[in-house]
PQR file of N, CA, C, O and H, with PARSE charges and radii, in Angstrom:
ATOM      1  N   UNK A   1     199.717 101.581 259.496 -0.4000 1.5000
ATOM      2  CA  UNK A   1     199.106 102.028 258.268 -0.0000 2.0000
ATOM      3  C   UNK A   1     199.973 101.568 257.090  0.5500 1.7000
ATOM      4  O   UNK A   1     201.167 101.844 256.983 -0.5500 1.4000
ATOM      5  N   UNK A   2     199.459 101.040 256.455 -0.4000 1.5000
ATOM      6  CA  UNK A   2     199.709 100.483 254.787 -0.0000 2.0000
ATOM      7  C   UNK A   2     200.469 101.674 253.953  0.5500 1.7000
ATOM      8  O   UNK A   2     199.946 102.783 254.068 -0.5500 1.4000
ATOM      9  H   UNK A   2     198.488 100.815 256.541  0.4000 1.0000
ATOM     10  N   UNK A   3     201.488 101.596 253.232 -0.4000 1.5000
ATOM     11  CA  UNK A   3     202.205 102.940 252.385 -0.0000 2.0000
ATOM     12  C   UNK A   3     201.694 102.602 251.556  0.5500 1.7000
ATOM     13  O   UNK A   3     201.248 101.506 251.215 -0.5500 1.4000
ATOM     14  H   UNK A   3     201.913 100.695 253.138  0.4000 1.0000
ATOM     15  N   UNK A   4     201.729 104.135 250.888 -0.4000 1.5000
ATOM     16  CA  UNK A   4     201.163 104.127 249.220 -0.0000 2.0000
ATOM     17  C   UNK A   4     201.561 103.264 248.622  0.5500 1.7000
ATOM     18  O   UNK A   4     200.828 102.452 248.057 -0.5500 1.4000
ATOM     19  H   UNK A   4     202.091 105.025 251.165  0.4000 1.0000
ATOM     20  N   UNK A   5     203.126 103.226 248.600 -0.4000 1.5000
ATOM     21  CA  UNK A   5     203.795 101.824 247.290 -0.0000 2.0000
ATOM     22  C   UNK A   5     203.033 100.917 247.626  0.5500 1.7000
ATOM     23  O   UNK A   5     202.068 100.774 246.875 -0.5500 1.4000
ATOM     24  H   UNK A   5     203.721 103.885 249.059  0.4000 1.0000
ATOM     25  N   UNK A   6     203.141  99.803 249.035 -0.4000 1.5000
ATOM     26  CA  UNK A   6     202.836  98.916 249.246 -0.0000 2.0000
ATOM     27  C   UNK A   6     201.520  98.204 248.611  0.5500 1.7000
ATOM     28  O   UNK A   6     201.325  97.121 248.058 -0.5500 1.4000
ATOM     29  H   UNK A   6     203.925  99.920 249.646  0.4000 1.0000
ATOM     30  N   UNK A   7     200.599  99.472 248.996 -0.4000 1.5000
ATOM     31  CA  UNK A   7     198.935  99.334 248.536 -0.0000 2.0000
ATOM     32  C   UNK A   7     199.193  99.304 246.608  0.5500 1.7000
ATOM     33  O   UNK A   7     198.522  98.611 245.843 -0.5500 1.4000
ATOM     34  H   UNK A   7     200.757 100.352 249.445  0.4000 1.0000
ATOM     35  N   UNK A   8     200.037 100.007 246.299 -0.4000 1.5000
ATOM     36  CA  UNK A   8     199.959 100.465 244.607 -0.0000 2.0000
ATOM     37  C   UNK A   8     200.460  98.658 244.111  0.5500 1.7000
ATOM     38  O   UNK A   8     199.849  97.970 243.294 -0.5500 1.4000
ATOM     39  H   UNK A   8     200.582 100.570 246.920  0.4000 1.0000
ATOM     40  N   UNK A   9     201.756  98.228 244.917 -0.4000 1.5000
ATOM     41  CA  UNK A   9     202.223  96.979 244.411 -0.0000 2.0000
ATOM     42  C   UNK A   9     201.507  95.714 244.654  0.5500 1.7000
ATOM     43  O   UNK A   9     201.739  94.671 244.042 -0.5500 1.4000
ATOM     44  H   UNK A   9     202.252  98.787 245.581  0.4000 1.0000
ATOM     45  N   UNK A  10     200.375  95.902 245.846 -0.4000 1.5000
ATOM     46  CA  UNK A  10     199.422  95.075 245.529 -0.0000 2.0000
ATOM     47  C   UNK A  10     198.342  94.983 244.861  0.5500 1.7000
ATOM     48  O   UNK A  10     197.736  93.921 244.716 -0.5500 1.4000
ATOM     49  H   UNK A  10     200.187  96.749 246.343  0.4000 1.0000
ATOM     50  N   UNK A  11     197.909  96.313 244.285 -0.4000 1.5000
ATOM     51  CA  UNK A  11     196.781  96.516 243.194 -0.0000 2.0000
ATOM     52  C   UNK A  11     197.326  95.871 241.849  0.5500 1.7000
ATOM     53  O   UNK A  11     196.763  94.997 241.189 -0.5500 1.4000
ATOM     54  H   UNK A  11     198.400  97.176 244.404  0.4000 1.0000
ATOM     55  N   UNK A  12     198.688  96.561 241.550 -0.4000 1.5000
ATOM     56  CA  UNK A  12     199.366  95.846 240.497 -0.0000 2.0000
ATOM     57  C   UNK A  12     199.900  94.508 240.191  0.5500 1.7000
ATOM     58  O   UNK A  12     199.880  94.111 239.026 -0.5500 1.4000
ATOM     59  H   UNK A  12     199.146  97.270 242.085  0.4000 1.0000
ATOM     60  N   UNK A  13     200.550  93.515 241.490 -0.4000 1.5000
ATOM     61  CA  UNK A  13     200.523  92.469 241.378 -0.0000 2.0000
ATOM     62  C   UNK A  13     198.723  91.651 240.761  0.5500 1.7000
ATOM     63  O   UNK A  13     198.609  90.929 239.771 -0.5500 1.4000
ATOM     64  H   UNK A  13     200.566  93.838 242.436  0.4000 1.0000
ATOM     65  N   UNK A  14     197.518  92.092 241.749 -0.4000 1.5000
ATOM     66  CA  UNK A  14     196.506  91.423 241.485 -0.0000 2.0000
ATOM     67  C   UNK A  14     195.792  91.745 240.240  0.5500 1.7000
ATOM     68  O   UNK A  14     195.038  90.842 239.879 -0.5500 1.4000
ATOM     69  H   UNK A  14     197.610  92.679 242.553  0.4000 1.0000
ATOM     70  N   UNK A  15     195.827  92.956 239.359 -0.4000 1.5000
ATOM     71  CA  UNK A  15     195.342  93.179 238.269 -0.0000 2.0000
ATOM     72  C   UNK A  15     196.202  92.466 237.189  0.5500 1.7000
ATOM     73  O   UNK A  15     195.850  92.540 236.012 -0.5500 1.4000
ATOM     74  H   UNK A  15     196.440  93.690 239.653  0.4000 1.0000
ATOM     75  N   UNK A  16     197.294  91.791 237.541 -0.4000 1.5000
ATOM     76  CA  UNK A  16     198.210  91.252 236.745 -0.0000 2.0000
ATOM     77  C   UNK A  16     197.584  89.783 236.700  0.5500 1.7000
ATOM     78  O   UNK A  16     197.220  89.192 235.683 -0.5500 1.4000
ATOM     79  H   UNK A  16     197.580  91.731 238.497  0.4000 1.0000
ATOM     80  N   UNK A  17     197.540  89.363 237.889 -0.4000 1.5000
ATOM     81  CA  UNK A  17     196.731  87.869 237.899 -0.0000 2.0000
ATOM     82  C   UNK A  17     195.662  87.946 237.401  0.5500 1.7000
ATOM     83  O   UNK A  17     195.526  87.252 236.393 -0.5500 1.4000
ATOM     84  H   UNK A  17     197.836  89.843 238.715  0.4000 1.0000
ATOM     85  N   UNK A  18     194.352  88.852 237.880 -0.4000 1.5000
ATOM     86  CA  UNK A  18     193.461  88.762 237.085 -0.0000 2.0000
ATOM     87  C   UNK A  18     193.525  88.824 235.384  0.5500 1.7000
ATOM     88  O   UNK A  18     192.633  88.272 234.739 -0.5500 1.4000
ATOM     89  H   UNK A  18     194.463  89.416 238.698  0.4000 1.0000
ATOM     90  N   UNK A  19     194.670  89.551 234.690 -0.4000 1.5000
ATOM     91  CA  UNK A  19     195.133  89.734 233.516 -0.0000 2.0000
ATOM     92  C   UNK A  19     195.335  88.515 232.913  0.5500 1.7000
ATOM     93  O   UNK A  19     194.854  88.237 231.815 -0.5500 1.4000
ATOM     94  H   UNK A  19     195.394  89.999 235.214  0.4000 1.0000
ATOM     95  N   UNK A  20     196.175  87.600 233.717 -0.4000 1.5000
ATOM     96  CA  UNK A  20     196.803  86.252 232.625 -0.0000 2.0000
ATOM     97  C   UNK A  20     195.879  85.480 233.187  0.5500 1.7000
ATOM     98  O   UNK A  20     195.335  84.733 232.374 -0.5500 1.4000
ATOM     99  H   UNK A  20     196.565  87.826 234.609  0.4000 1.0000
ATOM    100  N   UNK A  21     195.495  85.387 234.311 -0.4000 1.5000
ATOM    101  CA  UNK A  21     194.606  83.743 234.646 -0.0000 2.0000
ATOM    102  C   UNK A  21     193.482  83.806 234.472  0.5500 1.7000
ATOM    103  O   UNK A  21     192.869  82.829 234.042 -0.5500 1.4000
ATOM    104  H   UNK A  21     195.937  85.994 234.971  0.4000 1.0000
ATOM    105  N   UNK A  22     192.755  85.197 234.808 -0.4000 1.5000
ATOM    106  CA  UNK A  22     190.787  85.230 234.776 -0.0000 2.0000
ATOM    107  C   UNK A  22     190.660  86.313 233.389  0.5500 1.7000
ATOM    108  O   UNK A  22     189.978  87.307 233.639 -0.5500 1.4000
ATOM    109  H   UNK A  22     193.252  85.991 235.158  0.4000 1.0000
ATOM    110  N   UNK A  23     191.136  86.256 232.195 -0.4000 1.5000
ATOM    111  CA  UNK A  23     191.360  87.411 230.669 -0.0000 2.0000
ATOM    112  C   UNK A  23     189.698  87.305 231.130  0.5500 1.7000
ATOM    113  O   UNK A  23     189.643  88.286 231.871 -0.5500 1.4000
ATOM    114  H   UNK A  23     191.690  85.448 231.993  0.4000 1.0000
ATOM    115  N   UNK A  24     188.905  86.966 231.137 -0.4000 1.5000
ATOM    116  CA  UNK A  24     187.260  86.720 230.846 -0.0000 2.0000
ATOM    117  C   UNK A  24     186.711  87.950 232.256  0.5500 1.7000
ATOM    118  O   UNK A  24     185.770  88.741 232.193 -0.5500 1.4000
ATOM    119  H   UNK A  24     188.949  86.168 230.535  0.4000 1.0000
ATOM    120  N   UNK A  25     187.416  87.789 233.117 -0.4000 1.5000
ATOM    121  CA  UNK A  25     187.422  89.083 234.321 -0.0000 2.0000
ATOM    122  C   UNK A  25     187.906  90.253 233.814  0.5500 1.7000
ATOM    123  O   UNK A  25     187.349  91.340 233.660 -0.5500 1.4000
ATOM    124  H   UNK A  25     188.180  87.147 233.169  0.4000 1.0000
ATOM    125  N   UNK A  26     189.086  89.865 233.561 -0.4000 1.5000
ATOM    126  CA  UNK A  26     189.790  91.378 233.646 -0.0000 2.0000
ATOM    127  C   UNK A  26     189.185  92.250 232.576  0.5500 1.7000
ATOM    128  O   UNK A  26     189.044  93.434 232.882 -0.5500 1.4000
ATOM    129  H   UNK A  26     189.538  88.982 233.686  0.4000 1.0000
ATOM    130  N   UNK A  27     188.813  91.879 231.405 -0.4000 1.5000
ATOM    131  CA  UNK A  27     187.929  92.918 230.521 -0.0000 2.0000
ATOM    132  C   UNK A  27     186.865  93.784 231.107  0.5500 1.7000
ATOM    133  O   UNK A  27     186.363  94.717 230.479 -0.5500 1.4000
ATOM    134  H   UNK A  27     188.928  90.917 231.157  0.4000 1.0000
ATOM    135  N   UNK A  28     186.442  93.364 232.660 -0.4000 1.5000
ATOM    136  CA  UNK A  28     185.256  94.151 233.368 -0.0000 2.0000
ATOM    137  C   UNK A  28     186.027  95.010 234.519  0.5500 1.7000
ATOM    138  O   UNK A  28     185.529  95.229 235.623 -0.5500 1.4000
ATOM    139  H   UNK A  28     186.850  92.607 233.169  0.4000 1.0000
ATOM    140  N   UNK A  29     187.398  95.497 234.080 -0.4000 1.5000
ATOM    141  CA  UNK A  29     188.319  96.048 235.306 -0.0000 2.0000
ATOM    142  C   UNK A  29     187.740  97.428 234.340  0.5500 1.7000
ATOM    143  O   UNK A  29     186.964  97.910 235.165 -0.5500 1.4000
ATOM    144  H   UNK A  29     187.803  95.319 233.183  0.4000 1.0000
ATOM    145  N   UNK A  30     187.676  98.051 233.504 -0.4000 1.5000
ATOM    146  CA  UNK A  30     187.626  99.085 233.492 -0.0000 2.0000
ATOM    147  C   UNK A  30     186.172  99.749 233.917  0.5500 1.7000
ATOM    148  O   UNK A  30     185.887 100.944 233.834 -0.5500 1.4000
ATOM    149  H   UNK A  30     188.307  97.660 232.834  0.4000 1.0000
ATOM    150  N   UNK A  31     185.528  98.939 234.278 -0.4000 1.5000
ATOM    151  CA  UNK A  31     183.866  99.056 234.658 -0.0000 2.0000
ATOM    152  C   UNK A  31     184.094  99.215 236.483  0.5500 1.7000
ATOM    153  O   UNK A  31     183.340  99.829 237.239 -0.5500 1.4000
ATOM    154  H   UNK A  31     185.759  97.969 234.345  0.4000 1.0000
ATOM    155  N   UNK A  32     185.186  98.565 236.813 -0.4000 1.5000
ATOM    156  CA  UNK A  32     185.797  99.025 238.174 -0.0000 2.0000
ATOM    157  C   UNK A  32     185.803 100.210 238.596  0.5500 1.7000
ATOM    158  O   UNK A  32     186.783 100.759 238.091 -0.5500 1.4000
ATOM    159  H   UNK A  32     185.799  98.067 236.200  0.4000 1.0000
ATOM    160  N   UNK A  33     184.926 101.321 239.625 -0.4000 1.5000
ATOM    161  CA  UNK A  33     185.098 102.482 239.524 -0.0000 2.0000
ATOM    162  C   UNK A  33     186.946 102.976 239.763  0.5500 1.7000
ATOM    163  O   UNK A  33     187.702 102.825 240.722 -0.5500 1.4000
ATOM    164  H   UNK A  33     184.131 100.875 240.036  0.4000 1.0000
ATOM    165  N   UNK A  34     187.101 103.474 238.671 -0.4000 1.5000
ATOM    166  CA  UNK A  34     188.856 103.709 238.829 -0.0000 2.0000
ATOM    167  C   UNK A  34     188.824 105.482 239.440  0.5500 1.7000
ATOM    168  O   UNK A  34     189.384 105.820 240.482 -0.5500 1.4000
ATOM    169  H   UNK A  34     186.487 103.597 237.892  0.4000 1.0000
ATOM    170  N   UNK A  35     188.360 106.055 238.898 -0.4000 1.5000
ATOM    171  CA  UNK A  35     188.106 107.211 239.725 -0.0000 2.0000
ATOM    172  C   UNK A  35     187.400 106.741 241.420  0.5500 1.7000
ATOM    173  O   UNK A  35     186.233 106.488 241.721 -0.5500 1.4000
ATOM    174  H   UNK A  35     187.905 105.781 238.051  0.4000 1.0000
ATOM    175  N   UNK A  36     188.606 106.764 242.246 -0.4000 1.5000
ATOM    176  CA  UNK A  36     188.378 106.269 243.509 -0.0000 2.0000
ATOM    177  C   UNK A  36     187.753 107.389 243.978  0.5500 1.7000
ATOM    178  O   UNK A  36     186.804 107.029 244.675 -0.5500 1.4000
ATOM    179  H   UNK A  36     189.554 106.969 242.002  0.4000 1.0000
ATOM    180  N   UNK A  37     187.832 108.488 243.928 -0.4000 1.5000
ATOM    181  CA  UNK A  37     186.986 109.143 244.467 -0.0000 2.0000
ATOM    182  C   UNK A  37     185.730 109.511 243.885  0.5500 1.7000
ATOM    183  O   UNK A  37     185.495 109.034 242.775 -0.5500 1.4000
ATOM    184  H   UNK A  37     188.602 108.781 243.362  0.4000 1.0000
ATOM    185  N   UNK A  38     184.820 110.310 244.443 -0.4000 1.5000
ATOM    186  CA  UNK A  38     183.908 110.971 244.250 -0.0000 2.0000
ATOM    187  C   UNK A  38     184.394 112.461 243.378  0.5500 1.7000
ATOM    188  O   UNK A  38     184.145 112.809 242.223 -0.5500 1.4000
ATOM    189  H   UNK A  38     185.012 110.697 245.345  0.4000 1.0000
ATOM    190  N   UNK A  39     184.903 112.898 244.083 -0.4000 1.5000
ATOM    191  CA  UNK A  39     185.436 114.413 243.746 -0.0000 2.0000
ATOM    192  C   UNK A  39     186.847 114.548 243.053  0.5500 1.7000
ATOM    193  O   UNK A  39     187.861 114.007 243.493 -0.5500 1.4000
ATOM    194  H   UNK A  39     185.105 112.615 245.021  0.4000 1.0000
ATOM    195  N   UNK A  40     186.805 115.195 242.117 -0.4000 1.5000
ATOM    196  CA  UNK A  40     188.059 114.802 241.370 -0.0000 2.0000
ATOM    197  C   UNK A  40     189.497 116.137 242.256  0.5500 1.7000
ATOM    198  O   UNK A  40     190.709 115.985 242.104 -0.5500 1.4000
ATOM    199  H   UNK A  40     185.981 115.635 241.760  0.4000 1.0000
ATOM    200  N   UNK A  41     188.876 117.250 243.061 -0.4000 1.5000
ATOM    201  CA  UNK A  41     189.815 117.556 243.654 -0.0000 2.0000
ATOM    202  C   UNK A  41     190.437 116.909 244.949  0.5500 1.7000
ATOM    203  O   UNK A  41     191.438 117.438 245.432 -0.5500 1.4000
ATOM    204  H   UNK A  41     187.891 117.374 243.184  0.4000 1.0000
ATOM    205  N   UNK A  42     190.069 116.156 245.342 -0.4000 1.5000
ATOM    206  CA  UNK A  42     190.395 115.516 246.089 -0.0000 2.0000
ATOM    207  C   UNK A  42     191.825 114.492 245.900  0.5500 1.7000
ATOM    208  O   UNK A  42     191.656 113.735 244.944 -0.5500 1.4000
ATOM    209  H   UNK A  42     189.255 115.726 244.949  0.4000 1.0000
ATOM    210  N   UNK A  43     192.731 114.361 246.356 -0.4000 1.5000
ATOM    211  CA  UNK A  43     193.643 113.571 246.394 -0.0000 2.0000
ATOM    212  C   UNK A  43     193.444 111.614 246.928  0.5500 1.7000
ATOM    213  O   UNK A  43     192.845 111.091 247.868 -0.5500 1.4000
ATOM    214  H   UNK A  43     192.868 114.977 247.133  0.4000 1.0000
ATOM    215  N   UNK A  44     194.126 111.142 245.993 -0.4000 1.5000
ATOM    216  CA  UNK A  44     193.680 109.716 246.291 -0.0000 2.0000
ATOM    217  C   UNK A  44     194.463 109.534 247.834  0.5500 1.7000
ATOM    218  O   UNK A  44     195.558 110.070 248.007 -0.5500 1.4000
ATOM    219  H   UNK A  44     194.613 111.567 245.230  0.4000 1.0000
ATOM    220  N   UNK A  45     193.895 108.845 248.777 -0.4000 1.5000
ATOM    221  CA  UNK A  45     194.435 108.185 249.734 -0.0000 2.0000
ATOM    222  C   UNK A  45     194.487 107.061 250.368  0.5500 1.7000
ATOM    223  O   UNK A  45     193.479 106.354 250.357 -0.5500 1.4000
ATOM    224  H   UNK A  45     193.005 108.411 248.636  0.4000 1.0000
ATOM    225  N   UNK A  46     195.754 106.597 251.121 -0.4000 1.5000
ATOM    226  CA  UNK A  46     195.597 105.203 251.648 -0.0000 2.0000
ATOM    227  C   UNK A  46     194.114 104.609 252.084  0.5500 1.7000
ATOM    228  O   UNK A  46     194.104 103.380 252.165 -0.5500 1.4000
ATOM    229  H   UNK A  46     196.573 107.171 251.129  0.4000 1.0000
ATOM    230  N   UNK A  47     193.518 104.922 252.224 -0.4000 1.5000
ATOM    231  CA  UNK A  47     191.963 104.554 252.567 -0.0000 2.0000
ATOM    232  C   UNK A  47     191.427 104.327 251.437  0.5500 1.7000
ATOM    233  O   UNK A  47     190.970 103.202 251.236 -0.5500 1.4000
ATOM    234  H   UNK A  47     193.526 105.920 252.158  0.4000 1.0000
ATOM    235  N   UNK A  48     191.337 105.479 250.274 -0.4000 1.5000
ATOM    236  CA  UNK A  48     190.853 104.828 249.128 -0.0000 2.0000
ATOM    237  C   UNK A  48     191.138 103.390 247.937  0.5500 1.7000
ATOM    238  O   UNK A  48     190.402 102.615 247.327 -0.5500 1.4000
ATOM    239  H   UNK A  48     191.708 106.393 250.438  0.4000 1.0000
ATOM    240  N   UNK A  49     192.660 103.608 248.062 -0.4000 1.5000
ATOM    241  CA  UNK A  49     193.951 102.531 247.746 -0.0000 2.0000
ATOM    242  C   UNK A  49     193.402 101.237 248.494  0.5500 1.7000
ATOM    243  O   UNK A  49     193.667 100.188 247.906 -0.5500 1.4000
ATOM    244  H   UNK A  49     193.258 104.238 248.558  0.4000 1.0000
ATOM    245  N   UNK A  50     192.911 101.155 249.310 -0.4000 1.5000
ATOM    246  CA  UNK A  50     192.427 100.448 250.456 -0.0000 2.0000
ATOM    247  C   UNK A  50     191.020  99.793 250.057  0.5500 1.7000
ATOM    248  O   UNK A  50     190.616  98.691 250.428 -0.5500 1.4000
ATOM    249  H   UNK A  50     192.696 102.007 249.787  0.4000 1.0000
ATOM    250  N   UNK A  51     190.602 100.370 249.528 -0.4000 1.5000
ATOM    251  CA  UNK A  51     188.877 100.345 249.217 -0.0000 2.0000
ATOM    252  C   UNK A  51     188.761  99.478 248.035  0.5500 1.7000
ATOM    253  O   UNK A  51     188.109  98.449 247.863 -0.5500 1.4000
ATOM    254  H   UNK A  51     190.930 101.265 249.227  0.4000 1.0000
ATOM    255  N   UNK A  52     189.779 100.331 247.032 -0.4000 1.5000
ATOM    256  CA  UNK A  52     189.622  99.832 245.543 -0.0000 2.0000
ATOM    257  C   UNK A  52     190.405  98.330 245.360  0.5500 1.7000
ATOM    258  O   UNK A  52     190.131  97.422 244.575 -0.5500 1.4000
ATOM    259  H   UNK A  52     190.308 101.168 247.171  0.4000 1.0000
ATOM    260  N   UNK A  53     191.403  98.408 246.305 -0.4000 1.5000
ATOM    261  CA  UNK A  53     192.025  96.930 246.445 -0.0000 2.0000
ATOM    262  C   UNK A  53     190.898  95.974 247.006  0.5500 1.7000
ATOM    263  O   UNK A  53     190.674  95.080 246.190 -0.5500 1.4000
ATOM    264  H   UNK A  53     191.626  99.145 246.943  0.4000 1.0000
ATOM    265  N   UNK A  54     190.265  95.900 247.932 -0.4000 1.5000
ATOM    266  CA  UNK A  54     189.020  95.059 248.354 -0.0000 2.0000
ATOM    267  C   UNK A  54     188.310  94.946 247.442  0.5500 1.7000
ATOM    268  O   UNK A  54     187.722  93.865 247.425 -0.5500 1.4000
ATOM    269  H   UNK A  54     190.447  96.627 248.594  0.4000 1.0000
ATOM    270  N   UNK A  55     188.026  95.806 246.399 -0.4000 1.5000
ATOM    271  CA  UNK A  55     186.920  95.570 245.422 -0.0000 2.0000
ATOM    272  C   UNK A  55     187.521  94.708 244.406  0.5500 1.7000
ATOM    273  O   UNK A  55     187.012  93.660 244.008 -0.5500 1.4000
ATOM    274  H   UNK A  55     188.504  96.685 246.413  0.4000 1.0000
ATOM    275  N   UNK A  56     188.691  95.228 243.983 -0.4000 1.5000
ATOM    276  CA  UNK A  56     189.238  94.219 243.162 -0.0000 2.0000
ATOM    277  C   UNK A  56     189.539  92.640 243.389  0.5500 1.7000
ATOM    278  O   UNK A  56     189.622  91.748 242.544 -0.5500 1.4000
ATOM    279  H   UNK A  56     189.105  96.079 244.306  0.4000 1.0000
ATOM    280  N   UNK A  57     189.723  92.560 245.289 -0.4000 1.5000
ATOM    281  CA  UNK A  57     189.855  90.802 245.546 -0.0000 2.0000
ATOM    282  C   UNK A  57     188.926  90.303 245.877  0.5500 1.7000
ATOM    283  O   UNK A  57     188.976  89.076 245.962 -0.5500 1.4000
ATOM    284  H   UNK A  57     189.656  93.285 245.975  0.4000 1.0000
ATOM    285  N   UNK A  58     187.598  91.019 246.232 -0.4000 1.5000
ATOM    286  CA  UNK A  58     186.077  90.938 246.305 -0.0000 2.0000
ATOM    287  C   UNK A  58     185.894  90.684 244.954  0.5500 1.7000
ATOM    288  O   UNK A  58     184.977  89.881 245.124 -0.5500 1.4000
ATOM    289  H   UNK A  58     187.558  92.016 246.162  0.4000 1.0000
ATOM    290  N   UNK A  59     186.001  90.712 243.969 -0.4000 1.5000
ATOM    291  CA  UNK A  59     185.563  90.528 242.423 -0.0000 2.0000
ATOM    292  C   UNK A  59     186.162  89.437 242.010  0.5500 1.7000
ATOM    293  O   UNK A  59     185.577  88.633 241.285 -0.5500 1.4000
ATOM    294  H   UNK A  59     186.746  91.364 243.830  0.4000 1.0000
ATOM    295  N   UNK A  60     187.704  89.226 242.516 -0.4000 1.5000
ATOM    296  CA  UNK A  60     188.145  87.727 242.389 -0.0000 2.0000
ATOM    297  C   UNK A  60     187.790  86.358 242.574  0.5500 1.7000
ATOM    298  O   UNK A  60     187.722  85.327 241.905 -0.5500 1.4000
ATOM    299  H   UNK A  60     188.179  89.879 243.105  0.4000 1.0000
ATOM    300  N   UNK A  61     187.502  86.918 244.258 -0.4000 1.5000
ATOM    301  CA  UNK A  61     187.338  85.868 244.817 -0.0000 2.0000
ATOM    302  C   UNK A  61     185.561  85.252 244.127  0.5500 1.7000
ATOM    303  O   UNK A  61     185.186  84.095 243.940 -0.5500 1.4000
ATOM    304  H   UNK A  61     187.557  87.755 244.801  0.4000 1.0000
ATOM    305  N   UNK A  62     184.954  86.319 243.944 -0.4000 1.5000
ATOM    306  CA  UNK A  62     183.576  85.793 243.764 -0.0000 2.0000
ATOM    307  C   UNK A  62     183.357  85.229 242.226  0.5500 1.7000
ATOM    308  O   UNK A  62     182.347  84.599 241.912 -0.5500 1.4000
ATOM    309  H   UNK A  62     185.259  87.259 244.096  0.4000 1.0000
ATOM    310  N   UNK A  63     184.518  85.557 241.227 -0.4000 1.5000
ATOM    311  CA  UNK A  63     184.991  85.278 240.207 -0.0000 2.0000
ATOM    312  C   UNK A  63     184.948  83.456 240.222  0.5500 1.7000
ATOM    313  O   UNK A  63     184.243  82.541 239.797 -0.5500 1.4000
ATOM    314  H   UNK A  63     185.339  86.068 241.482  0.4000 1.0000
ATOM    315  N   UNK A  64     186.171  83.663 240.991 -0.4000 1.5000
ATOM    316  CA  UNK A  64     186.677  82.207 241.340 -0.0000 2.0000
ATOM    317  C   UNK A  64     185.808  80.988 241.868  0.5500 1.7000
ATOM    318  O   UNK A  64     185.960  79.767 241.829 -0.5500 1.4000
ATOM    319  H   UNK A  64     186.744  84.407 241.336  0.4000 1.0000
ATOM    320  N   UNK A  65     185.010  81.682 242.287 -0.4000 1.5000
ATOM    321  CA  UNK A  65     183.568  80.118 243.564 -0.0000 2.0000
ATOM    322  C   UNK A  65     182.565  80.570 242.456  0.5500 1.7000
ATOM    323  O   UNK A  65     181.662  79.739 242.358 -0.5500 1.4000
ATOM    324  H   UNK A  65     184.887  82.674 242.318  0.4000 1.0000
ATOM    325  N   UNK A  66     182.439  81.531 241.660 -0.4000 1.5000
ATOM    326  CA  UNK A  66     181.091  81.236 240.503 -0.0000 2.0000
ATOM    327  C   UNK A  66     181.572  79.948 239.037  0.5500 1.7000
ATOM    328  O   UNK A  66     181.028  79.007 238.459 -0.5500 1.4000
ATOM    329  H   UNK A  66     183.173  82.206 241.740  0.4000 1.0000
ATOM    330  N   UNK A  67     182.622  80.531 239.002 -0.4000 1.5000
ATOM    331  CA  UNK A  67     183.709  79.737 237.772 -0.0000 2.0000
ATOM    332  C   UNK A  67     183.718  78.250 238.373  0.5500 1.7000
ATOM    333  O   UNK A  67     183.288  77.265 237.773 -0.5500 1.4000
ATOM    334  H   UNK A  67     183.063  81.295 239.471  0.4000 1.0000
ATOM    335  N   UNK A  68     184.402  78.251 239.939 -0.4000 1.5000
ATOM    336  CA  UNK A  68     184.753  76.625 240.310 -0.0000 2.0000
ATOM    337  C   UNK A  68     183.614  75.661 239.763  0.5500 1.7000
ATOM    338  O   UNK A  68     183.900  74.609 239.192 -0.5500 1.4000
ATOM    339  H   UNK A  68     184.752  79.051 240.426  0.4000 1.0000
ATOM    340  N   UNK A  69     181.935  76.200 240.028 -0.4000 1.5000
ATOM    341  CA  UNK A  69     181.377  75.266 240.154 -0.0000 2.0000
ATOM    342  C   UNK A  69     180.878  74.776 238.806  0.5500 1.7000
ATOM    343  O   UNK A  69     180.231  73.738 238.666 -0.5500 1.4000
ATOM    344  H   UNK A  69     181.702  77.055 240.491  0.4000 1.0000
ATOM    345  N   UNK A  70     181.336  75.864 237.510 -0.4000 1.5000
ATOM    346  CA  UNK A  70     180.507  75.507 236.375 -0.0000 2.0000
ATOM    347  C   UNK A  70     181.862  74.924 235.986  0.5500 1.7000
ATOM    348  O   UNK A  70     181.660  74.010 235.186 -0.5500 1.4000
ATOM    349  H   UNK A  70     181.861  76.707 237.624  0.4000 1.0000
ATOM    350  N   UNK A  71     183.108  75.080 236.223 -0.4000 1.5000
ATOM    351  CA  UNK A  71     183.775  73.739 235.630 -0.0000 2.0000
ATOM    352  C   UNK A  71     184.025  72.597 236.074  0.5500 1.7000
ATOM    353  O   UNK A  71     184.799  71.801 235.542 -0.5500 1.4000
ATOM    354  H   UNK A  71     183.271  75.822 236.873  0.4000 1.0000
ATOM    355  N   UNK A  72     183.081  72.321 237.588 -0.4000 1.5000
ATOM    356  CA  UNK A  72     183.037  71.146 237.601 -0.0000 2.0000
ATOM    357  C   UNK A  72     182.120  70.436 237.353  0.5500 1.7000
ATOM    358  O   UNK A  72     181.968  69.282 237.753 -0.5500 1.4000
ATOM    359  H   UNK A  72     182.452  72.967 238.020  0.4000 1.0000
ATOM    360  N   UNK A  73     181.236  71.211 236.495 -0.4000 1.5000
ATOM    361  CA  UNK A  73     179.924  70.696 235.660 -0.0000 2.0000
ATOM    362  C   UNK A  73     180.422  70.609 234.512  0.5500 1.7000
ATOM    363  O   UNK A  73     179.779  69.951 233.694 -0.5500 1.4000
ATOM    364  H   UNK A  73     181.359  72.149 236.171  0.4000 1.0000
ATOM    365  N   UNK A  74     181.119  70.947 234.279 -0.4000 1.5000
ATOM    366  CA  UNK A  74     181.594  70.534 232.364 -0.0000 2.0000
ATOM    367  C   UNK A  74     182.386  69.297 232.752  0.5500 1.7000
ATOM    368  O   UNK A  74     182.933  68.617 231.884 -0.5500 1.4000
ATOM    369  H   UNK A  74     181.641  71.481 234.944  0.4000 1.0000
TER
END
């Protein structure tokens, strides 16, 4: 199982990339559900940390193959 830091320092490394390399992405991170849960008593957990990281390299990656092909049309 993945530790909290671990999962936190890879959310933060990749919101950082999306920050300087995709600025035209990252303005749609706060549209990212950031309330990982449903229920606000609920405590965040490695599973959720887990979830929201996939969504964020799921948004990259599909970022990246929509972008590739219109700049290789310009």
């Amino acid at each position: 199982m993945e530790s909290l830091n671990k999962l936190m320092q890879e959310i933060i490394a990749i919101t950082t990339t999306i920050e300087t390399k995709y600025p035209e992405l990252y303005k749609y991170l706060s549209e990212t559900p950031l309330s990982i849960t449903g229920v606000k008593e609920k405590a965040i957990n490695t599973n959720d940390l887990k979830e929201y990281l996939a969504t964020l390299k799921s948004q990259l990656e599909h970022h990246i193959e929509t972008h590739k092909n219109k700049m290789k049309e310009s």
